[in-house]
VMD Tcl script that draws the C-alpha trace (Angstrom):
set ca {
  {0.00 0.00 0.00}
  {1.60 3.13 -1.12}
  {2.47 5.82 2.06}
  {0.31 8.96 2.02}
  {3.09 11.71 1.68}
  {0.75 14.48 1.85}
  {-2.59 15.44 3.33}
  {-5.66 14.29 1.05}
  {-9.15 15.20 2.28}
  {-11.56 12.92 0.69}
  {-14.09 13.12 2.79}
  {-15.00 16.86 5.08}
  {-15.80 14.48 8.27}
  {-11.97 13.75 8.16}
  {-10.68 17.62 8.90}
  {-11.31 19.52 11.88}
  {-9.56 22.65 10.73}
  {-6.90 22.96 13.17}
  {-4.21 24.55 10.23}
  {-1.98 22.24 11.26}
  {-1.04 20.83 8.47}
  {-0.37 24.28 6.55}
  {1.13 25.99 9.15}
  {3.61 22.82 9.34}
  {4.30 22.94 5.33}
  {8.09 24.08 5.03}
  {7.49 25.00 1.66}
  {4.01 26.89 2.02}
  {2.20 24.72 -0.28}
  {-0.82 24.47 1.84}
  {-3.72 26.95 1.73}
  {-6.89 26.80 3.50}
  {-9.65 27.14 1.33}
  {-13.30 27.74 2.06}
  {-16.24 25.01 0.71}
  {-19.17 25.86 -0.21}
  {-20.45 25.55 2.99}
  {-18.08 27.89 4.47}
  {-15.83 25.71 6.64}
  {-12.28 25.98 5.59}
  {-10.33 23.13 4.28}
  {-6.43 22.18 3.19}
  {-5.82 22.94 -0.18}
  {-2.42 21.02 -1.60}
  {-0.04 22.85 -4.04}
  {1.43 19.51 -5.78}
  {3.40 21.73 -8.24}
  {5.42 22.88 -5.26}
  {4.79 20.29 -2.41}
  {7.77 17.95 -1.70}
  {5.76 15.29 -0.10}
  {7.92 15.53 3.38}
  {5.17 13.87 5.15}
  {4.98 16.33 7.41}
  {1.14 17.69 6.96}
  {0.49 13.90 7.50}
  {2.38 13.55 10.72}
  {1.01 16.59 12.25}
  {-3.06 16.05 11.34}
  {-4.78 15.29 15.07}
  {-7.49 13.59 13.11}
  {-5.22 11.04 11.58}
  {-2.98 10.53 14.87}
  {-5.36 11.19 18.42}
  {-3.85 10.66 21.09}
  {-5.69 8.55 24.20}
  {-8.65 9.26 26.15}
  {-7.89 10.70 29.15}
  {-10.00 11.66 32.78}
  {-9.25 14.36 34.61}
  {-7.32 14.92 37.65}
  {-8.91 17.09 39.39}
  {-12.38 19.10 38.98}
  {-13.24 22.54 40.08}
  {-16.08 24.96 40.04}
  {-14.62 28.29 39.98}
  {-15.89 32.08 40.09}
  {-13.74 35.05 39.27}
  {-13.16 36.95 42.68}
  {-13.88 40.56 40.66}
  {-18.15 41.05 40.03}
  {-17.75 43.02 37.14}
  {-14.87 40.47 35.45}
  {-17.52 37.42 36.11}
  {-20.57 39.94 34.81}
  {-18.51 40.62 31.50}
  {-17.82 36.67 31.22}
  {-19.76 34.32 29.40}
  {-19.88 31.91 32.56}
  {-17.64 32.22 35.48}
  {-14.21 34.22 34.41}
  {-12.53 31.55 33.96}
  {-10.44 32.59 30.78}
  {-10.08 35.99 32.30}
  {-8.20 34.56 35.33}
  {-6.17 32.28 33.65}
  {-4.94 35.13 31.21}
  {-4.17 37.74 33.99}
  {-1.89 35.16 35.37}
  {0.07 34.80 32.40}
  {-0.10 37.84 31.44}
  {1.47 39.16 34.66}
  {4.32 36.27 33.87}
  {4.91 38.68 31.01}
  {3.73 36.13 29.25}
  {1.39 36.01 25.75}
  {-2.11 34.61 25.89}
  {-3.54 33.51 22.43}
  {-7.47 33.33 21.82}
  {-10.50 34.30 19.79}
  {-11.37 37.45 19.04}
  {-13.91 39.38 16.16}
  {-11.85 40.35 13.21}
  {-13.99 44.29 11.42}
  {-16.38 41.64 9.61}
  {-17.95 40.08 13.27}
  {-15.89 36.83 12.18}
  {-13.91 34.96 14.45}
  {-10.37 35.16 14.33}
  {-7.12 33.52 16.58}
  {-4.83 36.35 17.58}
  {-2.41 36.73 20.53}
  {-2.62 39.72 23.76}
  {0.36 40.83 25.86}
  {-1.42 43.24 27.76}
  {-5.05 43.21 30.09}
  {-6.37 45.45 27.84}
  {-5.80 43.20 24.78}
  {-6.96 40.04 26.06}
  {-10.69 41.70 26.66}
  {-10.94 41.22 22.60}
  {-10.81 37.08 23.46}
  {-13.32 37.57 26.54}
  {-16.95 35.65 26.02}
  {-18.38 33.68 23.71}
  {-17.91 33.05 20.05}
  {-20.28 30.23 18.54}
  {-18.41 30.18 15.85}
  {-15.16 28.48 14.33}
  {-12.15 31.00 14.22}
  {-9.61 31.60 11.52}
  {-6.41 30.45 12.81}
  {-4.02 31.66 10.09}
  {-0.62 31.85 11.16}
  {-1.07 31.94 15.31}
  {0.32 28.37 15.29}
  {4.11 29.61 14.37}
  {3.63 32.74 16.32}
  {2.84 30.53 19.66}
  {6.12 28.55 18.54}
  {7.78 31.92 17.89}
  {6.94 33.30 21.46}
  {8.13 30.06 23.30}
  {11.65 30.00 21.59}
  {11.84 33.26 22.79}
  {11.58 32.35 26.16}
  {8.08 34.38 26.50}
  {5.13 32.09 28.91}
  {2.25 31.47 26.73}
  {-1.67 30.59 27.31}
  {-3.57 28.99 24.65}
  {-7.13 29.17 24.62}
  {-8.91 27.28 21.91}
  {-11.57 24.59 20.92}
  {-10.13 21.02 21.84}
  {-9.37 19.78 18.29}
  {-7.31 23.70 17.60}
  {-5.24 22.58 20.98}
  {-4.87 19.21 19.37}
  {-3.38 20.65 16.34}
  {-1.26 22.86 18.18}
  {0.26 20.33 20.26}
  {0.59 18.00 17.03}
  {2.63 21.06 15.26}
  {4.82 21.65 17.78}
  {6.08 18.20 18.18}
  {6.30 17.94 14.73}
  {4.07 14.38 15.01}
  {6.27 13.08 17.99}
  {4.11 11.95 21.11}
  {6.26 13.50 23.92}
  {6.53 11.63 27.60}
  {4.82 12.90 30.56}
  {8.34 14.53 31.38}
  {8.35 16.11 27.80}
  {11.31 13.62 26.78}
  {11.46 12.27 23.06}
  {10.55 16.17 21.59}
  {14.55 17.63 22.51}
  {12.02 20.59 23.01}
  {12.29 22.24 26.22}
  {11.16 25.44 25.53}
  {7.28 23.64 25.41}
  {7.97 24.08 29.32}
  {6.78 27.20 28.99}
  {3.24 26.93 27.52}
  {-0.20 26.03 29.11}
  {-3.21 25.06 26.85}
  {-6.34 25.59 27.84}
  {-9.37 23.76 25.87}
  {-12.84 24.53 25.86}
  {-15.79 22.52 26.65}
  {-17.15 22.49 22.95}
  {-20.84 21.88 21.46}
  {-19.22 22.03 17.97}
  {-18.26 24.95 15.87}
  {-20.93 26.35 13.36}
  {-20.23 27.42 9.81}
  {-18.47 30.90 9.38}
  {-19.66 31.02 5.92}
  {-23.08 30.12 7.72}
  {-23.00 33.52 10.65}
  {-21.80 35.76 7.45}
  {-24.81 35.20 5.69}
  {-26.99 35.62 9.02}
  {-25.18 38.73 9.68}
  {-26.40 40.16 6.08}
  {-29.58 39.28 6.62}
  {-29.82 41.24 9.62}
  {-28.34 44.69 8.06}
  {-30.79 43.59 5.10}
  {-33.96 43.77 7.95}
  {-32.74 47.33 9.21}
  {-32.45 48.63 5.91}
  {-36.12 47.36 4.49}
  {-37.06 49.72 7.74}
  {-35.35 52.75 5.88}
  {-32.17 52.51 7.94}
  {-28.86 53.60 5.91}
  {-25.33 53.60 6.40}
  {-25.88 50.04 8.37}
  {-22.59 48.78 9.98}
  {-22.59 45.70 12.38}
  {-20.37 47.39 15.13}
  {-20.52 44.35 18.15}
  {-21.78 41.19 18.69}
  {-22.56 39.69 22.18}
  {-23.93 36.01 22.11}
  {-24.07 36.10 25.83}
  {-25.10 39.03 27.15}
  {-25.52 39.16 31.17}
  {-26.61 42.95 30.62}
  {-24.20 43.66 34.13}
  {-25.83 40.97 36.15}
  {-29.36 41.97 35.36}
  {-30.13 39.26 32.74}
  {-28.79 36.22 34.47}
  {-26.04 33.71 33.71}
  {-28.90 31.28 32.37}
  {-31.14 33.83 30.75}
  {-28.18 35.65 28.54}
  {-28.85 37.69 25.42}
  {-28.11 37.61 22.27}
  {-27.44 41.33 20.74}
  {-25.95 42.78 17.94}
  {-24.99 46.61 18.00}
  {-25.24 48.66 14.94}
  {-24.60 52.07 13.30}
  {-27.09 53.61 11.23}
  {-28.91 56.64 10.50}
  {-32.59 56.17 11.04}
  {-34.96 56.87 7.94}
  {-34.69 60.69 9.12}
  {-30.78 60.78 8.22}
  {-30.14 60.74 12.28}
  {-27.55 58.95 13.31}
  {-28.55 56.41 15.45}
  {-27.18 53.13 17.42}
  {-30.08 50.32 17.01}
  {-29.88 47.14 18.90}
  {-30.77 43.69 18.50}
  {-31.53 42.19 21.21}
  {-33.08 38.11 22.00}
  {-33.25 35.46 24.83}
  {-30.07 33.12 22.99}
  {-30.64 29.80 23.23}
  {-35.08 30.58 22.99}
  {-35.15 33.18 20.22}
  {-31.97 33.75 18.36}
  {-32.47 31.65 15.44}
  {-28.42 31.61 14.73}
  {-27.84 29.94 18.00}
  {-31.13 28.04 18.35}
  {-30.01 26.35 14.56}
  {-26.44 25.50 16.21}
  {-27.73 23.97 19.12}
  {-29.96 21.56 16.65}
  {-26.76 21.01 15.04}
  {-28.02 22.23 11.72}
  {-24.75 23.67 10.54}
  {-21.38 22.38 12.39}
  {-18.50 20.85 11.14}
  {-18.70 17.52 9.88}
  {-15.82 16.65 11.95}
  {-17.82 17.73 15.08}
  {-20.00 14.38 14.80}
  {-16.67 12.74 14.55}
  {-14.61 14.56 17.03}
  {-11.04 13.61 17.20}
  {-10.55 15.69 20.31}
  {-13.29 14.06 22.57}
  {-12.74 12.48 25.95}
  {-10.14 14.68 26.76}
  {-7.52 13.64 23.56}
  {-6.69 17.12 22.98}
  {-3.43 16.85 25.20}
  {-4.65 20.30 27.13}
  {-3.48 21.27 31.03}
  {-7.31 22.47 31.19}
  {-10.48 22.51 30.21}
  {-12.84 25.44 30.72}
  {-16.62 26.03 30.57}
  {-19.86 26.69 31.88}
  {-20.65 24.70 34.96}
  {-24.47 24.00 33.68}
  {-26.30 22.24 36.59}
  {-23.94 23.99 39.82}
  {-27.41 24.80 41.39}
  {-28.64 21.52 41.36}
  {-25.45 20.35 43.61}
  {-24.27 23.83 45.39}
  {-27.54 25.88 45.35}
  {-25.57 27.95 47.65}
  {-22.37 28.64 44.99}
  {-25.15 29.38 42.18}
  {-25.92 32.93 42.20}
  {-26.93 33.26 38.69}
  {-24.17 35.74 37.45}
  {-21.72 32.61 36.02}
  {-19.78 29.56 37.45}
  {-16.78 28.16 35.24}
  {-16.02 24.48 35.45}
  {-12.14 23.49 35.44}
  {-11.00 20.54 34.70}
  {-7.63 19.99 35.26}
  {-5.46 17.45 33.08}
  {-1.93 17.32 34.14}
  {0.19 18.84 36.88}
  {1.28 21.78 34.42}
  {-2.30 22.53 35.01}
  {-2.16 21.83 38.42}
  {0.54 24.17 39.15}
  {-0.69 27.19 37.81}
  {-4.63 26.87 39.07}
  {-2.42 27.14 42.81}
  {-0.89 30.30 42.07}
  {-4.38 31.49 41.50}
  {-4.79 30.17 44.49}
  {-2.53 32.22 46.20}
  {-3.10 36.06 47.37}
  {-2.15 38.48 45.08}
  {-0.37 40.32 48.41}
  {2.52 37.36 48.51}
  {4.99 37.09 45.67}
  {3.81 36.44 42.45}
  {5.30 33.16 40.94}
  {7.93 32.99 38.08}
  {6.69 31.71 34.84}
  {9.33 28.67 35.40}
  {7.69 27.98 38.72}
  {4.54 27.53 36.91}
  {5.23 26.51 34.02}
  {7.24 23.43 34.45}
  {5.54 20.02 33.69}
  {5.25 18.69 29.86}
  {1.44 19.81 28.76}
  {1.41 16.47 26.28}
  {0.78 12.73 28.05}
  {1.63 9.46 26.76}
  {-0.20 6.91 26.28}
  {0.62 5.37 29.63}
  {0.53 8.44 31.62}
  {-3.29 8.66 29.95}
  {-3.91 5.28 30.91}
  {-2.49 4.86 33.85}
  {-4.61 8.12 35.10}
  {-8.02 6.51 33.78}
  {-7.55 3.54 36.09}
  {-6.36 5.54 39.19}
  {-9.02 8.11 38.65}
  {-12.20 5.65 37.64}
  {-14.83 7.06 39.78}
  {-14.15 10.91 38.52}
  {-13.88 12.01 41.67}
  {-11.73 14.90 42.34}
  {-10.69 13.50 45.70}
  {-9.29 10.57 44.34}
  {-6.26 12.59 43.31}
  {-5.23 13.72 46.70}
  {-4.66 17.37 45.54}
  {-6.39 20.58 46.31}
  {-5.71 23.11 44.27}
  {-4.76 25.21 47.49}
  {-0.84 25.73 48.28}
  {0.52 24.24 51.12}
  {-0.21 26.07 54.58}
  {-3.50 28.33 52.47}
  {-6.13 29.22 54.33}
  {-8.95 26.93 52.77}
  {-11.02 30.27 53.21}
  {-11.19 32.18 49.99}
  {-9.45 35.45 49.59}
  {-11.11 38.34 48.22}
  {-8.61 38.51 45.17}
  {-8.27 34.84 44.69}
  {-9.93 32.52 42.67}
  {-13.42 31.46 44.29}
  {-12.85 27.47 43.67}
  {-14.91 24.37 45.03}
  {-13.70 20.94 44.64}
  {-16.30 18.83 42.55}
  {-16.45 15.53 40.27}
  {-16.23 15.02 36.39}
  {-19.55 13.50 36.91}
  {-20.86 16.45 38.50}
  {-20.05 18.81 34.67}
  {-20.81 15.75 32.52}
  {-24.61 15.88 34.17}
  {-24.83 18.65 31.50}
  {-21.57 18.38 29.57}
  {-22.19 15.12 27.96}
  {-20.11 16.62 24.82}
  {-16.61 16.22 26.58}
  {-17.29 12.24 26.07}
  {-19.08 12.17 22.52}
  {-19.73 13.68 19.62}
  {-22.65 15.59 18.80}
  {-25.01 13.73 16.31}
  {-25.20 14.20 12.91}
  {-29.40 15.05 12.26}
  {-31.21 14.71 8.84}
  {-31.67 18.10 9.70}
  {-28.09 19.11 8.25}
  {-28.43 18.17 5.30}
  {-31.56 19.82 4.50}
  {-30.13 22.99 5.78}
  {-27.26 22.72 3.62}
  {-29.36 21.92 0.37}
  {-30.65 24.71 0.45}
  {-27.59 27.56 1.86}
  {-25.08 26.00 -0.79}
  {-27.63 27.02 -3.84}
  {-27.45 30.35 -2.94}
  {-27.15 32.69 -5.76}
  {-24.02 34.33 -4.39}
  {-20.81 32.64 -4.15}
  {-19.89 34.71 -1.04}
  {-22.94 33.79 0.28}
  {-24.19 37.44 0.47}
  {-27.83 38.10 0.93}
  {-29.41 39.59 -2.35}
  {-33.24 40.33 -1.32}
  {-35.96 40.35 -3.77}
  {-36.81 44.24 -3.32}
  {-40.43 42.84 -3.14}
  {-40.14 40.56 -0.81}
  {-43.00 40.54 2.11}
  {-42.51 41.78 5.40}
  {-43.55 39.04 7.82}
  {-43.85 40.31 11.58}
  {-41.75 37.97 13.97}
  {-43.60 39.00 17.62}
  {-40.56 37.00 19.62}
  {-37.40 39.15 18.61}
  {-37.42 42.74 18.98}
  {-34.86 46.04 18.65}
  {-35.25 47.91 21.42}
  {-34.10 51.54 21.89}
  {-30.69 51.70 24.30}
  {-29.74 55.80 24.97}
  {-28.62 56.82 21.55}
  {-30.90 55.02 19.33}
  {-34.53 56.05 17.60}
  {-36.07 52.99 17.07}
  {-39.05 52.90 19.34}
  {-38.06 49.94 22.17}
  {-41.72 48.35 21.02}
  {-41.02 47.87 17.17}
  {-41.49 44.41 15.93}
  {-38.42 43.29 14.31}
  {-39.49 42.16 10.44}
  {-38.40 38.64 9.21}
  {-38.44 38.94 5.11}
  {-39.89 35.51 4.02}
  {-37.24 35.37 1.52}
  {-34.47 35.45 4.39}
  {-32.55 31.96 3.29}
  {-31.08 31.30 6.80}
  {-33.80 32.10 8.82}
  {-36.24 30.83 6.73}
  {-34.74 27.52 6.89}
  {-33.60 27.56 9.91}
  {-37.46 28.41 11.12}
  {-39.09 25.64 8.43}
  {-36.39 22.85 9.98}
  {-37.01 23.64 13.48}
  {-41.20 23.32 13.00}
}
mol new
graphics top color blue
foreach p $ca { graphics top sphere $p radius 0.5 }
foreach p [lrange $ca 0 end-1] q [lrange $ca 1 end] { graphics top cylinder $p $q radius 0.2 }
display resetview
């Protein structure tokens, strides 16, 4: 059987998009190209490719590494209100970043690129990391963050990455060129990995970019069949807390614009909708209408990614600490090897004592082996966080929680899979996809651009509304329109009944 000497997508179940494999390619002769229904996929130059094997050795979907359990499990809320009220759950990300960060270290995560798409981009200071803050339901353009992460650690420079599991995958894959590193980080001759934490996070799937473009145009498309000009799409929240007042479970989907109202004023209008029971973007995700293929495959499930943690929304706290559940966010942890260990007790630690070095930290290999993986499953078997025999409290802490320390409670993996079933299996792969994608990949438009028949009916929607914040003149009552003709929310309305 002859060797595959480059990477060959025959079928889109069998790429997760990680950019390994082109950011790998010493000769540049991969290119990520987007399908028609908008995920982006390795495109091979065979005029200049040298068939080095490399693309092949570094793909996470070809090569997974073992299931895993966690060693410990935490539910965690940021000590500062207003971080934890700006937060999709419970700060979380925020905390982990201000620690490296104050390493003088580099955190790398998702941000919105001028279009409202999702991009991978790195922060050095607190003020730059607030761009990767919240949530993004959507799958972000990597480009070339994975050899700016390898940059950063040759240099000596800590680094957090934030990403979806199968991205931290891919990263780990690239950096080890394909080699599967010890527990000690022998085999690699790469020391300076010492230096970088990964943090993955608990992931639903990612939905079509190409998919949240079109959505996006359709929703300029309904201001401007009001009279509205000049429309510009100038934030997106998916999960809104409005300061505290709408709830960690009853977040908000809004967009912000810039207009001027049919008058010629300049105005700010603003979309606002209960997420996961109005927005029709997020209510089609959740039915898994549009994510990857390679989400109902994941390669990165039960913990393969290789991460120190994983992050998320601790969905269900209230059940088990009705006490801890306040409604403004709680952030599950789940901590996968003593790199990760290490660094959730310096948050541990007051911010008054000595801060600790980034080689304090950031000292144990971030990749297991096989055995390490298996030899954790067996000592680890009933989930419980106990079994380890760690807290994540430093020696001689007060198990009390300081006012600027991380607000932790020790829990079990089966406590976060009660509603995090997705950290064990894939999501599943409903007739309803490919229905949906019948009809967004006959679109007239290549770009997938709305183009409105200008007589299209105006259909009232009573459940979403704009509502009027302090700068805008759209009267907080006004029924938002739904054009009949709208091809994503159309379908995504006829599919869900």
């Amino acid at each position: 059987m002859k060797e595959i000497r480059h990477i060959i997508i025959s079928d889109p179940h069998d790429c997760c998009g990680c950019t390994a494999c082109a950011s790998v390619c010493p000769r540049g002769s991969i290119n990520m190209k987007e399908n028609a229904e908008g995920f982006l996929y390795p495109s091979v130059d065979e005029n200049t490719c040298i068939e080095c094997g490399l693309c092949v050795k570094v793909c996470p979907v070809i090569t997974q590494l073992p299931a895993r359990r966690p060693l410990d499990v935490y539910a965690m809320k940021h000590p500062d209100q207003t971080v934890r009220d700006s937060s999709a759950s419970g700060g979380a990300f925020p905390l982990l970043a201000s620690a490296v960060i104050a390493m003088g270290g580099r955190v790398f995560g998702s941000r919105f690129d001028k279009d409202m798409e999702a991009v991978h981009d790195s922060a050095s200071t607190p003020e730059e990391v607030r761009a990767f803050t919240g949530s993004k339901y959507l799958q972000s353009r990597m480009e070339d963050c994975y050899g700016r992460v390898r940059a950063a650690l040759r240099e000596g420079i800590p680094v957090l990455f934030t990403g979806t599991p199968c991205q931290v995958a891919g990263l780990n894959r690239f950096l080890n060129r394909g080699a599967n590193p010890d527990a000690a980080g022998n085999g690699t001759g790469k020391s300076f990995l010492d230096k970088l934490v990964t943090a993955d996070l608990i992931c639903h799937g990612v939905p079509s970019p190409g998919v949240w473009r079109q959505y996006l145009a359709e929703e300029k498309e309904v201001l401007r069949k009001q009279g509205y000009r000049d429309v510009k799409i100038e934030e997106v929240r998916f999960r809104d807390k409005e300061e505290g007042h709408a709830g960690w479970k009853g977040y908000r989907f809004k967009i912000f614009f810039s207009a001027k109202d049919p008058s010629g004023t300049p105005c700010r209008p603003v979309l606002s909708e209960a997420g996961k029971a109005e927005n029709l973007f997020i209510r089609g995700f959740l039915a898994d209408f549009y994510s990857r293929p390679s989400c109902y495959r994941c390669p990165a499930r039960e913990f393969r990614s290789g991460s120190d943690l994983t992050i998320g929304d601790f969905w269900g706290i209230g059940d088990l600490r009705p006490e801890y559940d306040d409604d403004r966010g709680v952030s599950a942890i789940l901590v996968n090897t003593e790199k990760g260990r290490n660094l959730l007790a310096a948050l541990a630690t007051p911010a008054s004592s000595s801060a600790p070095s980034a080689s304090s930290v950031l000292s144990a290999s971030s990749v297991p082996s096989a055995s390490s993986a298996t030899s954790r499953q067996e000592s680890n078997s009933s989930g419980s966080s106990e079994s380890s025999g760690r807290s994540v409290l430093p020696d001689g802490a007060d198990s009390t929680h300081h006012r600027d320390c991380a607000d932790m409670l020790q829990m079990t993996l089966e406590d976060v899979l009660r509603r995090n079933r997705c950290l064990l299996t894939s999501v599943d792969e409903t007739p309803g996809r490919a229905a949906f994608f019948q009809t967004f990949t006959a679109l007239p438009d290549s770009n997938h651009t709305t183009q409105p028949d200008s007589d299209c009916p105006i259909l009232p929607d009573s459940n979403c509304h704009i509502y009027r914040d302090s700068d805008s003149h759209i009267p907080p009552d006004s029924s938002r329109p739904s054009p009949a003709a709208y091809w994503v929310h159309d379908t995504i309305r006829s599919l869900l009944g």
